[in-house]
C-alpha positions in Angstrom: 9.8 -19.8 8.5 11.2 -16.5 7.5 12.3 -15.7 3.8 14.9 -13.4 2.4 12.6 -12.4 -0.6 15.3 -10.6 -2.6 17.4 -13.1 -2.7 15.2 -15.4 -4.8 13.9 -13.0 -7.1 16.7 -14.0 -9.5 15.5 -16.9 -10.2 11.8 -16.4 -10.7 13.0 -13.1 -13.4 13.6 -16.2 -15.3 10.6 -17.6 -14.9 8.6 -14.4 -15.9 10.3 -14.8 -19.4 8.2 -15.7 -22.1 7.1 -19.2 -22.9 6.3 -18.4 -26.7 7.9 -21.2 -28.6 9.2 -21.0 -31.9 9.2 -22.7 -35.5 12.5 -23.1 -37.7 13.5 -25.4 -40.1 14.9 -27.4 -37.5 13.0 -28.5 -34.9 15.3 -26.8 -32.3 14.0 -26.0 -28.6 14.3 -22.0 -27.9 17.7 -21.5 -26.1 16.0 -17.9 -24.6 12.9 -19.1 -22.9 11.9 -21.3 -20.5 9.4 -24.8 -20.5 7.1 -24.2 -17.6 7.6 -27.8 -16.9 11.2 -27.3 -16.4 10.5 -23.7 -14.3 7.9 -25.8 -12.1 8.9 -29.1 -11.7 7.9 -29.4 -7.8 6.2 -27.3 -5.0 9.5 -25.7 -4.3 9.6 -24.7 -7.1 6.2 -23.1 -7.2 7.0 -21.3 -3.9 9.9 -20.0 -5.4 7.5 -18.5 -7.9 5.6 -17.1 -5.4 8.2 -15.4 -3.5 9.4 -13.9 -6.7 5.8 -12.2 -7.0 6.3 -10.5 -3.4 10.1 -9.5 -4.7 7.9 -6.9 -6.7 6.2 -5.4 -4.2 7.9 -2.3 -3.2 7.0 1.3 -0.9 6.8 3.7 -4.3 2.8 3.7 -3.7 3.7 4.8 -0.5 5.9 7.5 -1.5 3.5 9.0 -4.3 1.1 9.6 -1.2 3.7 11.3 0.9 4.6 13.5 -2.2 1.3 14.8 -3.2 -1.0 14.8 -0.2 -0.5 17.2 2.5 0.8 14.8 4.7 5.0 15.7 3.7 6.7 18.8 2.7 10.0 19.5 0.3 12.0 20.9 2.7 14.7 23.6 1.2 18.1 21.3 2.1 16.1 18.5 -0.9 18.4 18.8 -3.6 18.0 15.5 -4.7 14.9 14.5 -5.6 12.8 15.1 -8.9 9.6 17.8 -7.7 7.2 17.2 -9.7 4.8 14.9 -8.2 5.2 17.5 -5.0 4.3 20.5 -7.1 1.4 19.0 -8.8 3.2 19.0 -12.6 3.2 15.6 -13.8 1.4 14.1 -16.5 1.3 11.1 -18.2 4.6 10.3 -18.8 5.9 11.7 -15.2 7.7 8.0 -13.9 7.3 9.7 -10.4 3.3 9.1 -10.3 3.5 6.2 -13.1 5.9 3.8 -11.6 3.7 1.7 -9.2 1.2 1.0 -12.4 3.9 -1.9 -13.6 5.5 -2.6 -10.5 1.5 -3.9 -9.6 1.3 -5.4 -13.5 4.7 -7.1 -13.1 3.2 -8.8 -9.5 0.1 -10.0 -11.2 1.6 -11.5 -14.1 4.2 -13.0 -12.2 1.1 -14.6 -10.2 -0.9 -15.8 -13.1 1.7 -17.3 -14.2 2.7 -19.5 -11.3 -1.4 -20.0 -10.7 -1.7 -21.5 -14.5 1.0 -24.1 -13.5 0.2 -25.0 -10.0 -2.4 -27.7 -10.9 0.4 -29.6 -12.8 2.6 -30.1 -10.4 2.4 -33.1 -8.5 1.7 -33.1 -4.5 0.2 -35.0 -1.9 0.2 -32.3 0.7 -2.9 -30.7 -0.4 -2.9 -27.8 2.5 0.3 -26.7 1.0 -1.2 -26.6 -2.5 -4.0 -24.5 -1.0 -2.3 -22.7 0.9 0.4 -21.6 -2.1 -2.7 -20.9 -4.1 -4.7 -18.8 -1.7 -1.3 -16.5 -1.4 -1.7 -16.7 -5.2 -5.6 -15.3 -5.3 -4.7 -12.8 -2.4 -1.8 -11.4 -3.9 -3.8 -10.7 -7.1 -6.4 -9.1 -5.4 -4.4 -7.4 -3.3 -2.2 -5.8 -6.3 -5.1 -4.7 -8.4 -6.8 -3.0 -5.5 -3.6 -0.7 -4.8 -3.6 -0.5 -8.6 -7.9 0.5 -8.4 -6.1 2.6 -5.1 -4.2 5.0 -7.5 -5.2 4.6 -11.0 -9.1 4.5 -10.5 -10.9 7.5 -12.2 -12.9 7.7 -9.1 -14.0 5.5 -6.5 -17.9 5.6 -7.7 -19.3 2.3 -8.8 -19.1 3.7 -12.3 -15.8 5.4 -12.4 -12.9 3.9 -14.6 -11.2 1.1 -12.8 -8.5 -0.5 -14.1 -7.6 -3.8 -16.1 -8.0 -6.7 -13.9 -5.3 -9.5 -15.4 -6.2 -13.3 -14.8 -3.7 -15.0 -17.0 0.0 -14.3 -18.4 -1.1 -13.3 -22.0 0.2 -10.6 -24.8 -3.6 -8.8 -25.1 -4.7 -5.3 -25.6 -7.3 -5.7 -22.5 -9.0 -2.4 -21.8 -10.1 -1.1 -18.1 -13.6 -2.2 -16.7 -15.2 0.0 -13.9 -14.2 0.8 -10.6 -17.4 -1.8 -9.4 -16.8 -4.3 -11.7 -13.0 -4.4 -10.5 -14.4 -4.5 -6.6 -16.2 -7.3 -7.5 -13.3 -9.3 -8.9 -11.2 -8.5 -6.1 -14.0 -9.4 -3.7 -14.1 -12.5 -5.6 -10.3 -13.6 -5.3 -10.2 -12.8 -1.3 -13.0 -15.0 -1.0 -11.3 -17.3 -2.6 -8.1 -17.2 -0.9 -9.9 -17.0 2.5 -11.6 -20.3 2.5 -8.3 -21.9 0.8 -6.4 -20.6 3.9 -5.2 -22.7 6.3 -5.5 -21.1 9.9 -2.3 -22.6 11.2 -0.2 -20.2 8.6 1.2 -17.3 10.9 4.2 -15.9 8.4 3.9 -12.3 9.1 5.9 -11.3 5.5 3.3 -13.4 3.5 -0.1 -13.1 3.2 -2.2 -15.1 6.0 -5.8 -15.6 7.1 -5.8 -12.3 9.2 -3.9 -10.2 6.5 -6.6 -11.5 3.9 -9.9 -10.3 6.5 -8.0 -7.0 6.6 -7.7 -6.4 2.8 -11.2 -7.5 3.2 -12.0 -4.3 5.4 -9.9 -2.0 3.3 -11.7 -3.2 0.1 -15.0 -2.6 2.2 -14.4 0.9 3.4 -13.6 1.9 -0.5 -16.3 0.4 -2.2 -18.5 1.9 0.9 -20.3 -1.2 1.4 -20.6 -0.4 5.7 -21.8 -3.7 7.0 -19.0 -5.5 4.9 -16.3 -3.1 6.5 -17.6 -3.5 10.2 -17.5 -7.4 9.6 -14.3 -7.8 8.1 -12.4 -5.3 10.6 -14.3 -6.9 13.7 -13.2 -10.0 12.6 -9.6 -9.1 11.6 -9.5 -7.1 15.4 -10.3 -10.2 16.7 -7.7 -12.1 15.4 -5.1 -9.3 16.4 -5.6 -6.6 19.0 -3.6 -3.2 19.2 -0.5 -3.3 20.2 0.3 -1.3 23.5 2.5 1.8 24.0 5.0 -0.1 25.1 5.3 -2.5 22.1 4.0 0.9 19.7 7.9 2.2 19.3 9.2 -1.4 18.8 6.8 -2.0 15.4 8.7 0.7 13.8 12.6 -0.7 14.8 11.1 -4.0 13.9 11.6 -5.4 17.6 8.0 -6.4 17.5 5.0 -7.7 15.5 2.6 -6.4 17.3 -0.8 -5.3 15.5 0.9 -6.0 12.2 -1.0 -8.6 10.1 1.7 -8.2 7.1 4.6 -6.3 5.9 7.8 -6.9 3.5 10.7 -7.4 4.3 13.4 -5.5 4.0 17.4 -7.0 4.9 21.1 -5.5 3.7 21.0 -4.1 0.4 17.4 -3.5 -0.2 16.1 -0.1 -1.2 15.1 1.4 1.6 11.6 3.4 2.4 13.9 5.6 5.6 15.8 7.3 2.6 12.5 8.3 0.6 12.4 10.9 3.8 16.0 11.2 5.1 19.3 10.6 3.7 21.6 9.9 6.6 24.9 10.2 5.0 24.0 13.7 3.7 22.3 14.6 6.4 19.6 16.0 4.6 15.4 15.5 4.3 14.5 14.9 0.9 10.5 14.5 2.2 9.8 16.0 5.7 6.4 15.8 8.1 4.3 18.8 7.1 3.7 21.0 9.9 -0.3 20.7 9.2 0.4 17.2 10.3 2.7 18.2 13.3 0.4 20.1 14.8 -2.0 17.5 15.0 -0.3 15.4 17.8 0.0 16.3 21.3 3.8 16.2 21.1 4.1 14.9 25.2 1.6 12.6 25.3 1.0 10.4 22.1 3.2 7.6 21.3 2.9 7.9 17.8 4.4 11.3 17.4 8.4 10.5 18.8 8.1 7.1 17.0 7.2 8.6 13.6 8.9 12.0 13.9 11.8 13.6 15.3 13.8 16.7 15.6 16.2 17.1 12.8 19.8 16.6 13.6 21.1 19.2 11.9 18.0 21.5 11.7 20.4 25.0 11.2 17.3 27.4 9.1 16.8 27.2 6.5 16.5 23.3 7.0 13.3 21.4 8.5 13.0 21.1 11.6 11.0 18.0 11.7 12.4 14.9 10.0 10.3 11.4 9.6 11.8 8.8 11.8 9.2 6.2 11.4 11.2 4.0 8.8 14.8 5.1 10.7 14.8 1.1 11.6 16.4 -0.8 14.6 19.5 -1.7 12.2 22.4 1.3 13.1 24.6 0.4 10.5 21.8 0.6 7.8 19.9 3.6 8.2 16.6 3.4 6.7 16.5 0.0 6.8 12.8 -1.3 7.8 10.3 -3.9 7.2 7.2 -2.2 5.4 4.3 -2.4 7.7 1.3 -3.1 5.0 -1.5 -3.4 7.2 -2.1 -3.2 11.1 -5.1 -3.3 13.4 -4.8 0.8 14.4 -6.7 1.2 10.8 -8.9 -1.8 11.3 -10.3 0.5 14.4 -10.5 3.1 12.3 -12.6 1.7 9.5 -14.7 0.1 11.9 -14.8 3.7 13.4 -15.5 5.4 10.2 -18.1 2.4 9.0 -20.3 2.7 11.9 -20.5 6.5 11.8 -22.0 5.4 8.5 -24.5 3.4 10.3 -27.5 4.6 11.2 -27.7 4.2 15.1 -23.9 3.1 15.2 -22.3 6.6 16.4 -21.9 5.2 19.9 -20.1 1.7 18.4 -18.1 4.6 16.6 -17.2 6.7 19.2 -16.5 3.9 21.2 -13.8 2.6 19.0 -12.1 5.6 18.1 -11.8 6.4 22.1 -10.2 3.2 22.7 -7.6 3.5 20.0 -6.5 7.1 21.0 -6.8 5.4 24.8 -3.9 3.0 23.5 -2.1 5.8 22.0 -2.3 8.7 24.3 -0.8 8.7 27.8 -3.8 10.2 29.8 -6.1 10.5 27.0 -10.0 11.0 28.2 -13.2 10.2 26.5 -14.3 12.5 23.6 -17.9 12.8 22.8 -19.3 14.4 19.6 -22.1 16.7 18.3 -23.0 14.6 15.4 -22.1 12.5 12.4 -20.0 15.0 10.7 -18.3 15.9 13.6 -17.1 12.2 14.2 -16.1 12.0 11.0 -14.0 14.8 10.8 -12.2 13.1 14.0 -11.6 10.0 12.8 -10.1 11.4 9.4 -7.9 13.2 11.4 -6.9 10.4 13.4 -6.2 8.4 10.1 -3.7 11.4 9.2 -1.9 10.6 12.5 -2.2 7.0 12.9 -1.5 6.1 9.2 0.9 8.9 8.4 3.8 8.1 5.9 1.8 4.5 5.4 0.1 5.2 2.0 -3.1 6.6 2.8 -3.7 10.3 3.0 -4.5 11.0 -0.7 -6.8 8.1 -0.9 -8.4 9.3 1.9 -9.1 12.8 0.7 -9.7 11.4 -2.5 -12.3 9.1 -1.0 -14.4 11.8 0.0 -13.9 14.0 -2.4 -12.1 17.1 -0.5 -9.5 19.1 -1.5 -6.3 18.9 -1.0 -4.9 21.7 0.9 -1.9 22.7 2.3 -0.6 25.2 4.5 1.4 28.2 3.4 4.2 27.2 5.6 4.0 23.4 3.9 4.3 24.8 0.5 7.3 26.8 1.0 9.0 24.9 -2.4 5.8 24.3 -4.1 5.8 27.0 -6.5 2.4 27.6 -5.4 0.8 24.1 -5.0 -1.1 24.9 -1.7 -4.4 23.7 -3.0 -5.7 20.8 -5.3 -9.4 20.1 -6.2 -11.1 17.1 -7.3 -12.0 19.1 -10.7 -7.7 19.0 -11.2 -6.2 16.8 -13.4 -4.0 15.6 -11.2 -6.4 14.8 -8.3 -6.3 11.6 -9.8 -3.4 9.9 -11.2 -2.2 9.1 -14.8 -2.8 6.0 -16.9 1.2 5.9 -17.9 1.4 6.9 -21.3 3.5 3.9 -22.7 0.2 2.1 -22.0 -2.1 4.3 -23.9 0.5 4.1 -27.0 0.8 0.3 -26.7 -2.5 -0.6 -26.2 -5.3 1.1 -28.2 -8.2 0.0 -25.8 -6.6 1.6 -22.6 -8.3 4.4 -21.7 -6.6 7.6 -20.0 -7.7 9.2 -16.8 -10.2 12.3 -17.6 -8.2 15.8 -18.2 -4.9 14.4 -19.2 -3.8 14.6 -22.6 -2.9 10.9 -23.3 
């Protein structure tokens, strides 16, 4: 069954109001807050609740990646967009790099607190209880790990991580390490797998598949190899690429292909096509970088006409290039697509990447980077490599084409450890941001500062002033 999941957020913005009762001299129910046993009286209403979690869930992640990796350029005709996170100048209380820190927060504790009242309402279908819970566990793992994603201090076991939130509560929690958070996350997709039933295929929820692929995400961050080439074996099993014929048709959202989840997106939604291009101005706000260009062989691989195209009104000084792979199938809306989340092109390319890893696994890893490139490329013939660090150069390259403009790139780089870096040509209206070391500040992003000031146990990300 598909759901509109705007159009129920409404009512679960009630539910998310407090539940603090009150004393007075007469003992009067609060008029401004909500009994959880009137908010979740049945399972409807719990799904409710959990389709008001998802309403949170938004592309701005997405678009902090685009804005300070070297995946985009500011193109000159961008008049409308605050700079900062482009140009490398935002701090602590930059919203631009800080919003996606609540948005998360607001998920979670919209999904603790349908999880704390689940048990108390009555059912006898038991699959749908488990079922409504496992979305529950996976949604909260899912939302801390993007939160980890951005906010971590580093992606060593013993970097800062962040706060990992099991129940609604007013607290002044502080962060626990970037481990100790894996672990936790581990522990809810776990959790949610064997809660699962097989049977549920809803492609803008979470499912069985779309919790093995977390699973291989998780994996490939917290370097644990054997985990990563488990999970993404298992999640390629359950969904295989899609071909170059369906390829175009994930991106006008004709087809589900290779897409194990994604949110939806219907008429009067914000849309993730105008982070790049505004149609009615005619003008890129965020364009592909040329670094990134240059990458694809224009002719031959699918991916580059179905994420980028020629601008339409590319008169210097404007871009030439503008991002096409959220346009949508919709031609009176523009902009208008579903938000692929995860697909089985970067389940290849974790196996890919894990094996490398491996010791006596380069062939496994050549292998699998060959066949996706096979299923991208018109043409495309076997490539062999010298050595370890070869391949993996390749299949980080292949991660900037495949995953472009999907949320990756920084956390890539960041992964790793390498600089960001782009070219002259990129950095036209960067007032000089062209190159940005793991030693910078803003190599990692902010703690927001209305959290530091709020909470005296948060701690801030090293080299920022709050």
């Amino acid at each position: 069954m598909k759901i509109d999941i705007t159009k129920t957020a409404a009512y679960v913005l009630l539910v998310a109001a407090s539940f603090a009762s009150c004393s007075k001299a007469l003992d009067l129910a609060p008029y401004d807050t909500i009994d959880p046993s009137k908010a979740f009286r049945n399972m409807n209403d719990i799904d409710l609740g959990i389709i008001g979690a998802y309403a949170v869930l938004d592309y701005t992640l997405i678009a902090n990646v685009s804005a300070v990796s070297d995946e985009a350029l500011i193109p000159t005709e961008n008049t409308f967009t605050n700079n900062d996170a482009f140009r490398w100048q935002y701090s602590s209380s930059s919203g631009s790099v800080t919003a996606a820190f609540s948005e998360y927060y607001v998920t979670i504790d919209r999904v603790n607190r349908v999880l704390e009242n689940i048990d108390k309402v009555a059912s006898t279908d038991e699959t749908l209880k488990n079922r409504y819970r496992a979305e529950l566990l996976a949604l909260r793992a899912y939302s801390h790990f993007e939160l980890l994603r951005g906010y971590a201090s580093g992606y060593a076991a013993d970097s800062l991580g962040v706060t990992y939130m099991v129940k609604s509560e007013i607290a002044l929690p502080s962060r626990i390490s970037f481990g100790a958070t894996i672990a936790k996350v581990k522990e809810d997709l776990a959790a949610a797998k064997a809660l699962m039933p097989v049977s549920f295929s809803d492609r803008i929820r979470i499912t069985k598949p779309a919790i093995v692929a977390i699973q291989a995400r998780v994996a490939l961050y917290e370097k644990n190899w054997t985990e990563a080439v488990t999970y993404s074996t298992e999640a390629i099993a359950a969904l295989p690429l899609a071909t170059k014929t369906q390829f175009p048709n994930i991106w006008t959202d004709k087809t589900e292909a290779e897409v194990f989840w994604k949110l939806k997106r219907v008429i009067g939604d914000s849309r993730l096509g105008s982070v790049y291009y505004r149609e009615l101005e005619k003008a890129a706000l965020y364009a592909p970088s040329f670094k990134m260009v240059n990458l694809y062989d224009k002719l031959a691989d699918v991916r580059y006409a179905s994420y980028i195209k020629d601008n339409p009104s590319s008169i210097s000084p404007k871009t030439p290039y503008v991002v096409a792979k959220y346009i949508g199938g919709n031609t009176t809306a523009p902009g208008l697509a579903d938000i692929k989340l995860l697909r089985t092109g970067e389940m290849y390319l974790i196996r890919a990447e894990a094996n490398a890893e491996i010791t006596g696994k380069l062939g496994d890893a050549t292998a699998d980077l060959n066949a996706l490139r096979a299923e991208r490329i018109t043409g495309y013939v076997n490539e062999s490599f010298a050595g370890k660090e070869a391949l993996i150069t390749a299949i980080y390259n292949e991660r900037f084409k495949e995953l472009a403009f999907e949320g990756h790139r920084f956390f890539d780089l960041r992964r790793r450890n390498l600089n960001i870096e782009r070219l002259p040509q990129d950095a036209v209206n960067a007032f000089g941001a062209i190159l940005l070391q793991p030693s910078n500040a803003q190599y990692v992003f902010p703690i927001p500062s209305t959290e530091i000031l709020v909470n005296k146990n948060m701690q801030q990300n090293p080299r920022y002033a709050n």
